[in-house]
C-alpha positions as CSV (number, residue, x, y, z in Angstrom):
1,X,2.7,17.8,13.8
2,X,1.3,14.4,16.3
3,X,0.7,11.5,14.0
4,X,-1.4,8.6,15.4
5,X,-0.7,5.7,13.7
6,X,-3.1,2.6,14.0
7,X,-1.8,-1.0,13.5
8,X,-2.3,-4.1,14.2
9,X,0.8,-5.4,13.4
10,X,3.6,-4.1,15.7
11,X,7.2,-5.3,17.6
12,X,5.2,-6.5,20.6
13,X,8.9,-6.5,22.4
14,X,12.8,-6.0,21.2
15,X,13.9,-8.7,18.5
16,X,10.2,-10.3,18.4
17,X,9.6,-11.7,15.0
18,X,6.6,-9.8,14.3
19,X,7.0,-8.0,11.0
20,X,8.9,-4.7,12.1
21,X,8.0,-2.6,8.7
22,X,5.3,-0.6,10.7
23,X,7.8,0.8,13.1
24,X,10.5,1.3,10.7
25,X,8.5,3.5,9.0
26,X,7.5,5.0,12.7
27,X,10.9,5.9,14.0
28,X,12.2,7.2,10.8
29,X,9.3,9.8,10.5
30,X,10.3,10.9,13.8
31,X,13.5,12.0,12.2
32,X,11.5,14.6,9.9
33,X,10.4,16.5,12.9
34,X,6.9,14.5,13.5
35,X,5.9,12.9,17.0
36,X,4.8,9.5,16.6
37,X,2.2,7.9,18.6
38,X,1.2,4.5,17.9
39,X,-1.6,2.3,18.8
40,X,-1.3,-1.2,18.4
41,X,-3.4,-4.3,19.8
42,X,-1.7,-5.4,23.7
43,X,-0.2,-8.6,23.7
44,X,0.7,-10.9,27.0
45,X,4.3,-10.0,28.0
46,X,4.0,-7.1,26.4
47,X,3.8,-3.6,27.7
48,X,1.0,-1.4,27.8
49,X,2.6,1.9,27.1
50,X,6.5,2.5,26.5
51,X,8.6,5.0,24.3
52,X,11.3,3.9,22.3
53,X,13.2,5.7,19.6
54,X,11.4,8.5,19.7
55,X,8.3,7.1,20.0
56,X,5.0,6.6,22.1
57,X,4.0,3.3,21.5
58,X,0.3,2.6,23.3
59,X,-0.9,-1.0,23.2
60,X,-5.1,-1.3,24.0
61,X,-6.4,-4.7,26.0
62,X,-9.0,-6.4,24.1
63,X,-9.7,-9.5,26.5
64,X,-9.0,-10.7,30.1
65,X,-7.1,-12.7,31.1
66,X,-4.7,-10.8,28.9
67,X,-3.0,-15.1,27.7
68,X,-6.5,-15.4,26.7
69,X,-6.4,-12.6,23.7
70,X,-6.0,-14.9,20.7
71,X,-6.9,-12.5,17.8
72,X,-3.8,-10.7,17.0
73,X,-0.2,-11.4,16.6
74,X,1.3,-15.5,16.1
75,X,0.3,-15.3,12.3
76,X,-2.3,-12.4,11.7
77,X,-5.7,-11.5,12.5
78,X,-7.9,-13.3,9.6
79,X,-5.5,-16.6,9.9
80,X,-6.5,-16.3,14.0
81,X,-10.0,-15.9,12.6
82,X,-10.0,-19.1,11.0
83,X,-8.6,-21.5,13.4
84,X,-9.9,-20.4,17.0
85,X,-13.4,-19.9,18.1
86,X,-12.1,-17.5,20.9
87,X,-10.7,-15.4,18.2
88,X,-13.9,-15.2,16.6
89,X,-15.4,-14.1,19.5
90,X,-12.7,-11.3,19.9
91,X,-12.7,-9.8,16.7
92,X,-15.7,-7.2,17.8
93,X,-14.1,-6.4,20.9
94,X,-11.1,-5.6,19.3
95,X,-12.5,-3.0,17.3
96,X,-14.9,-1.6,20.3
97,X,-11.4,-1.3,22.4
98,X,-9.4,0.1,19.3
99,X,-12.6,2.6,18.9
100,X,-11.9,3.6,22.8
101,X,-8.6,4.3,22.7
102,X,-8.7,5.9,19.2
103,X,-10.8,8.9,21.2
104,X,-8.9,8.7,24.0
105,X,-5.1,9.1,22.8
106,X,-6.1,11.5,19.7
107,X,-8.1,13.4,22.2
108,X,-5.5,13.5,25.1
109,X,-2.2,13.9,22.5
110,X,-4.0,16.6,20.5
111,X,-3.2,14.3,17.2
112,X,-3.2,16.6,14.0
113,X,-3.7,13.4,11.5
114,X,-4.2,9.7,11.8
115,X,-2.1,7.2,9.8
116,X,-4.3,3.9,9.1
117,X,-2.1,0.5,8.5
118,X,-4.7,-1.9,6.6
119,X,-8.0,-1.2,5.8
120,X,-9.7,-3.8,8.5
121,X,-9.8,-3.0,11.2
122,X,-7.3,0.1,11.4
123,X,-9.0,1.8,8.4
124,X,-12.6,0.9,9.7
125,X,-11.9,2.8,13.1
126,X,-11.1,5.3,11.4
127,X,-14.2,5.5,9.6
128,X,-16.2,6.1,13.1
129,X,-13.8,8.4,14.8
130,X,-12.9,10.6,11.8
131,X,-16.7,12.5,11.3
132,X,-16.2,13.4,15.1
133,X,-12.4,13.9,15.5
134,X,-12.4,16.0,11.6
135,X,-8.9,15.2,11.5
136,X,-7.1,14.0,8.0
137,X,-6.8,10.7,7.3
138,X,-4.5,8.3,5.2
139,X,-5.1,5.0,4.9
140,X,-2.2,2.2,3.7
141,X,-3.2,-1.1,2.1
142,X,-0.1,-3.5,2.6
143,X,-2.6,-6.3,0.2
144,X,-3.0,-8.9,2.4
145,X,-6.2,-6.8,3.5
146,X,-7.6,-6.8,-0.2
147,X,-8.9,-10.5,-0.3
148,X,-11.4,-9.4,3.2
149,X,-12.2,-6.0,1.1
150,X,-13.7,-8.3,-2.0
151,X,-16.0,-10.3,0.3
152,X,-19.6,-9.3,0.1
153,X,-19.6,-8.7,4.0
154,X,-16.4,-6.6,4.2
155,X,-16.8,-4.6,0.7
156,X,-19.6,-2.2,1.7
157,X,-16.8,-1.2,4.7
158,X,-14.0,-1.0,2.6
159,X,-15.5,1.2,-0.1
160,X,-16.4,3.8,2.7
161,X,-13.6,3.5,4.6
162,X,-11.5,4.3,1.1
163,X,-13.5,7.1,-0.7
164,X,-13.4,8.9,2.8
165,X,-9.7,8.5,3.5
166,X,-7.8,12.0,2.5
167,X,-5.1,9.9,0.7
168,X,-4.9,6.1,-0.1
169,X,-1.2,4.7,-0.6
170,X,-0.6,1.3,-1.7
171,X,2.6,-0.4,-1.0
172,X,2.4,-2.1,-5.4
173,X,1.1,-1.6,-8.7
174,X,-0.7,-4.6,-7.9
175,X,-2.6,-3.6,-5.0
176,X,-3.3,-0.1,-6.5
177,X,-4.7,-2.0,-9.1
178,X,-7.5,-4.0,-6.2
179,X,-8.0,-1.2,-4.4
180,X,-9.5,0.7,-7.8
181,X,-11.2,-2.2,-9.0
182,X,-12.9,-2.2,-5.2
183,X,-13.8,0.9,-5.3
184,X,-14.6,1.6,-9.5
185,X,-14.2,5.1,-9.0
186,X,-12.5,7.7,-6.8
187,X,-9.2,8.9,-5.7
188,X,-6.3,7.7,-7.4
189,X,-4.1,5.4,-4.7
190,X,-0.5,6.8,-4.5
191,X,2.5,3.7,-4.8
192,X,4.4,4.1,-1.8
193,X,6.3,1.0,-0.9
194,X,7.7,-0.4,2.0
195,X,11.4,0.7,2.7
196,X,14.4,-1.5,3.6
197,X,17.1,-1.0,6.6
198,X,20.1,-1.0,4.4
199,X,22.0,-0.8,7.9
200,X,20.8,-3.9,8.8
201,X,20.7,-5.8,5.4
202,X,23.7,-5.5,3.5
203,X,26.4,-7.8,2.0
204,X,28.5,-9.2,5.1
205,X,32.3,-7.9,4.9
206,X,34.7,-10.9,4.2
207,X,31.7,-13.3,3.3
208,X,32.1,-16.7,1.3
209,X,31.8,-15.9,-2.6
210,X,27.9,-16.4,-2.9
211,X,28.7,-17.6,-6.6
212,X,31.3,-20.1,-5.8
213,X,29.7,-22.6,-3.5
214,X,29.7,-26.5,-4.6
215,X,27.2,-26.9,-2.3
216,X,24.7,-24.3,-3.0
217,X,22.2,-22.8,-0.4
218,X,18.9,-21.6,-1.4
219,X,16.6,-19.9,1.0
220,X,12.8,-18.6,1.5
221,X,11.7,-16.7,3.9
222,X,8.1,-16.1,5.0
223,X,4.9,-16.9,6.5
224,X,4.3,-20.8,6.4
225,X,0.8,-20.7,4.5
226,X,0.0,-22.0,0.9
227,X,-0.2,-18.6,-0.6
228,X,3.6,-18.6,-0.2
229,X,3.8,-21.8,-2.3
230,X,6.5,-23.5,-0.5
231,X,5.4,-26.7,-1.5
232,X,6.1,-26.4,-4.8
233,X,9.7,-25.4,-4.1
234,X,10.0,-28.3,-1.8
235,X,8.9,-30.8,-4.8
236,X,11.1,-28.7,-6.9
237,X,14.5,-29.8,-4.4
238,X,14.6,-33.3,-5.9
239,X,15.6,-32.2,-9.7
240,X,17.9,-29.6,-8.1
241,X,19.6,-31.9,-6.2
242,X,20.1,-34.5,-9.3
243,X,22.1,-31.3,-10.7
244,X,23.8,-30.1,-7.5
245,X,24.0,-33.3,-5.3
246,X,25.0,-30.9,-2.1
247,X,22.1,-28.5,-2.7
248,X,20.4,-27.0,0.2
249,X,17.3,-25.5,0.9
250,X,16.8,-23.4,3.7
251,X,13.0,-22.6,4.9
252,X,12.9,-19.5,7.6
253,X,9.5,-18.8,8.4
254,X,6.4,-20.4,11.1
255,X,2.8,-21.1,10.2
256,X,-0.3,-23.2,9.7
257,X,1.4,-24.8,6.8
258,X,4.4,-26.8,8.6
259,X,3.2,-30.0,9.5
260,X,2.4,-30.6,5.9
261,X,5.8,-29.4,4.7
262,X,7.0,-31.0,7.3
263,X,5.2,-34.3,5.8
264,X,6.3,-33.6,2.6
265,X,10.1,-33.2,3.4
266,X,10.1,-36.9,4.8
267,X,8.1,-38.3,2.0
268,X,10.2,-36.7,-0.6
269,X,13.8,-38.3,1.8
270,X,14.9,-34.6,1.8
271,X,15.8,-34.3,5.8
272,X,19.2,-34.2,4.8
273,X,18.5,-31.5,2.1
274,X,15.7,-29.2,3.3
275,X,15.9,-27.0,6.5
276,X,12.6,-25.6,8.5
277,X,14.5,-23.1,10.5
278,X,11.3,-21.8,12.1
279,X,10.6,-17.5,12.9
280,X,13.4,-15.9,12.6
281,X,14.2,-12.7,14.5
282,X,14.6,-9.5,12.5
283,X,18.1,-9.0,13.2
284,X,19.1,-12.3,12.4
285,X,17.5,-12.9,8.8
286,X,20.7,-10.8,7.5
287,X,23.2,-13.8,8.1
288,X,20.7,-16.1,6.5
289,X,20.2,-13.6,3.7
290,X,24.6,-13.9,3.6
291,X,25.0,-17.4,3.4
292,X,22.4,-17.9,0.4
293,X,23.7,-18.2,-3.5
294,X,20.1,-17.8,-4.5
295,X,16.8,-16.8,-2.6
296,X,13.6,-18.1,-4.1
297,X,9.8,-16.7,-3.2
298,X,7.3,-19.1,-4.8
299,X,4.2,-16.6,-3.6
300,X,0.5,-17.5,-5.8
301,X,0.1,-13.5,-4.0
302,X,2.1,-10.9,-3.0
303,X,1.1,-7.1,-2.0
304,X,5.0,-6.6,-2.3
305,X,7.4,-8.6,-1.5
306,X,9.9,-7.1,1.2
307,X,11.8,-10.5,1.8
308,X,13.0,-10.1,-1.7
309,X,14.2,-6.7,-0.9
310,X,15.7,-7.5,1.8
311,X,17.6,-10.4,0.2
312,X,18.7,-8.3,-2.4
313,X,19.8,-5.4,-0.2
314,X,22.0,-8.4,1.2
315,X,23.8,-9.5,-2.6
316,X,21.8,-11.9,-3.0
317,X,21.1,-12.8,-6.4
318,X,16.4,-13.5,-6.3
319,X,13.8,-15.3,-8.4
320,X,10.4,-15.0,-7.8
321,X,6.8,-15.6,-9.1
322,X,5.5,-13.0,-11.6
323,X,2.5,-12.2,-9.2
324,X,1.0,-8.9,-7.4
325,X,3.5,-6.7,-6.4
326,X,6.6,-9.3,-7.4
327,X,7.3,-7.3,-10.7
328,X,7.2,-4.2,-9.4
329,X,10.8,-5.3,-7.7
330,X,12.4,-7.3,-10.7
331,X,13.3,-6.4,-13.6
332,X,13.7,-10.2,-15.3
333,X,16.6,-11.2,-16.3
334,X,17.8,-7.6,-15.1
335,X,18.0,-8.1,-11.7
336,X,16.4,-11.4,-10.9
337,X,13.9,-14.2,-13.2
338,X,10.3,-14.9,-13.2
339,X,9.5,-18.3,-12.0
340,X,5.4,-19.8,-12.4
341,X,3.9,-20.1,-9.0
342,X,2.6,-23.7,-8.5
343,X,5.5,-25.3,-11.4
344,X,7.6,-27.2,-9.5
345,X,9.2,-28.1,-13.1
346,X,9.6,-24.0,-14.0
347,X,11.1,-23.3,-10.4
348,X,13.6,-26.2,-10.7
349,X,14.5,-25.2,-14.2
350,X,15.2,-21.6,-13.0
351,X,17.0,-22.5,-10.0
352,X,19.4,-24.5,-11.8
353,X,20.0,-22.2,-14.7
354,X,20.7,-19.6,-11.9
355,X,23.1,-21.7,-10.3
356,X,24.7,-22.7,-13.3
357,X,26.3,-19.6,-14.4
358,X,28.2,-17.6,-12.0
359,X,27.9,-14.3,-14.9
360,X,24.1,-14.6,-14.3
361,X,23.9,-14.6,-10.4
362,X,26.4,-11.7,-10.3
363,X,24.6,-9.4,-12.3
364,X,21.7,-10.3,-10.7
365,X,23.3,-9.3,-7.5
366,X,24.9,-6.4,-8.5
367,X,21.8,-4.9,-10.1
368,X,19.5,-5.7,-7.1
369,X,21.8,-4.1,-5.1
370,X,21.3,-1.1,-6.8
371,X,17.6,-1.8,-7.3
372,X,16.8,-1.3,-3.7
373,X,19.6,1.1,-2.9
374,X,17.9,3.3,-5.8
375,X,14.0,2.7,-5.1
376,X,13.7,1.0,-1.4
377,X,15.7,2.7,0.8
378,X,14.0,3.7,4.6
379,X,15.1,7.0,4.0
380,X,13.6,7.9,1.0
381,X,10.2,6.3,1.6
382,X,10.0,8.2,4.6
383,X,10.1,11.1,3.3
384,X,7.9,10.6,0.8
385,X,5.0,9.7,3.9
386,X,6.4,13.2,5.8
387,X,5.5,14.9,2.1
388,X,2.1,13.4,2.3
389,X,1.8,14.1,6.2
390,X,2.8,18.0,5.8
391,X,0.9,18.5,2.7
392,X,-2.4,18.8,5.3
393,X,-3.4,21.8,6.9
394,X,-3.6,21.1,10.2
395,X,-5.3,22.4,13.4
């Protein structure tokens, strides 16, 4: 069987910092006797075609001069959207080039079914090439894209693009919960979450005890926007640090957001506290996963929440707020706590109660050890997509 996945978030080159999960889940579907061909958005630098670990990877120009294409990549396509007028400007041609080459790879490659990341604009290609090509289509919403789906413009699109999908998975109970509200009636979305490379993150051979640090670190990893409620965490340092004097807070992560929390650092006298350690490649985030006692994700929204999977594949003991697709990882007081997104009081409070007692943090790591080992390994989520894939006959 080809596949022909669409996305427009993609490794533009080896150890960029562009979220990797699409081509994790690529390469590993490879293994269940599937050829994978993606199509992603081109990038300067980048290369327009090139196969690597089994796959075809195809990247489609959008604008010339190719340092001129602004839409995609650097933070996402709707935070692009916002801030540049050229992206603006883009954002039809991207889908008039990602309608081209649609045609002209599934045509040429003799594609059996086409795998759509995110609803806009992956999902609303395939809405134009699918009555022509009559091939089966899945469609995944990751829940960023289900704040565009509920605007008046977008919803008309999104409700097609859904009900006419073969199968819907949704990576939360959260965002299966949008995508039925969006559409009030139809197919039921199937939960199929993101997976975790428990090759790369796991617990360092040898490492510090986590649990025993004087000087405890405390990390967050992620986009650098206010949905990720970093501020709040950042005005939660002070009353840590009046408990733990040598406490650290370590913020990996680049986005619209860091001149303010940059602001906010000084103003608060926390330089000697607080970290901005900037994007961090892939394969690095497992040594800052290693040297953490606690990792902290303050979200207001959440489709899933890999980072926290990843930290916990790692040992490391997780709080987090109890928001979209958050709960569907922890099990409070089980394997991590709740915290209230926006309570710089509550997130203190839990930070120090976790830090306070060594019992707590290392059940808490035990348990989400097992947590993702269980539910969130690559290998098992894979197969569950090659079940949906072969479940299609195909011609």
């Amino acid at each position: 069987m080809k596949v022909l996945v669409l996305t427009t978030t993609f490794p533009r080159w080896k150890d960029d910092s562009t979220p990797v999960f699409v081509h994790e889940l690529s390469r590993r579907l490879g293994n269940h006797g599937l050829e994978i061909i993606v199509l992603a958005p081109h990038h300067e630098g980048a290369k327009f075609y090139e196969e690597l670990e089994g796959l075809k990877i195809y990247r489609f120009p959008y604008f010339y001069p190719f340092k001129y294409q602004r839409l995609c990549y650097n933070g996402g396509m709707l935070s692009n959207f916002k801030k540049s007028h050229l992206a603006k400007i883009q954002l039809p041609l991207v889908i008039l080039s990602f309608i081209y080459h649609t045609f002209k790879l599934a045509i040429s490659e003799k594609i059996n079914l086409i795998h759509a990341h995110w609803i806009i604009p992956s999902g609303f290609v395939c809405g134009i090439v699918k009555p022509v090509l009559r091939k089966p289509l899945i469609v995944s919403v990751h829940g960023s894209d289900i704040a565009l789906i509920k605007q008046p413009f977008f919803k008309h699109f999104g409700k097609h693009i859904l009900r006419n999908a073969d199968v819907c998975t949704v990576n939360s109970t959260a965002t299966r919960d949008s995508v039925l509200e969006v559409l009030k009636s139809g197919k039921e979305p199937r939960i199929i979450p993101m997976g975790v490379d428990l090759g790369l993150f796991k617990p360092f051979p040898g490492h510090v005890d986590k649990n025993s640090s004087k000087n405890p670190v405390i990390l967050t990893v992620g986009r650098l926007d206010k949905n990720k409620g970093i501020s709040y965490l950042v005005d939660a340092m002070p009353k840590v640090i009046n408990k733990f004097q040598g406490a650290k807070l370590i913020i990996a992560g680049d986005g619209p957001e860091k001149g303010n929390l940059t602001d906010q650092i000084k103003n608060l006298n926390l330089e000697e506290n607080v970290t901005l350690a900037g994007a961090v490649k892939n394969k690095d985030l497992p040594e800052f996963y290693n040297i953490a006692d606690l990792f902290v994700l303050p979200s207001f929204r959440e489709g899933l929440g890999v980072v926290l999977l990843e930290a916990m594949a790692c040992g490391t003991p997780v709080i987090g707020s109890q928001t979209g697709g958050i709960p569907d990882i922890i099990i409070n007081g089980e394997n991590g706590i709740f915290i209230k997104p926006g309570d710089p009081d509550d997130i203190a409070e839990k930070i120090i109660l976790c830090l306070s007692d060594k019992a707590l943090l290392t059940r808490f790591s035990a348990n989400g050890l097992r947590t993702v080992t269980e539910r969130f390994s690559w290998g098992s989520i894979a197969e569950r997509f090659s079940n949906e894939y072969t479940s299609f006959q195909i011609n």
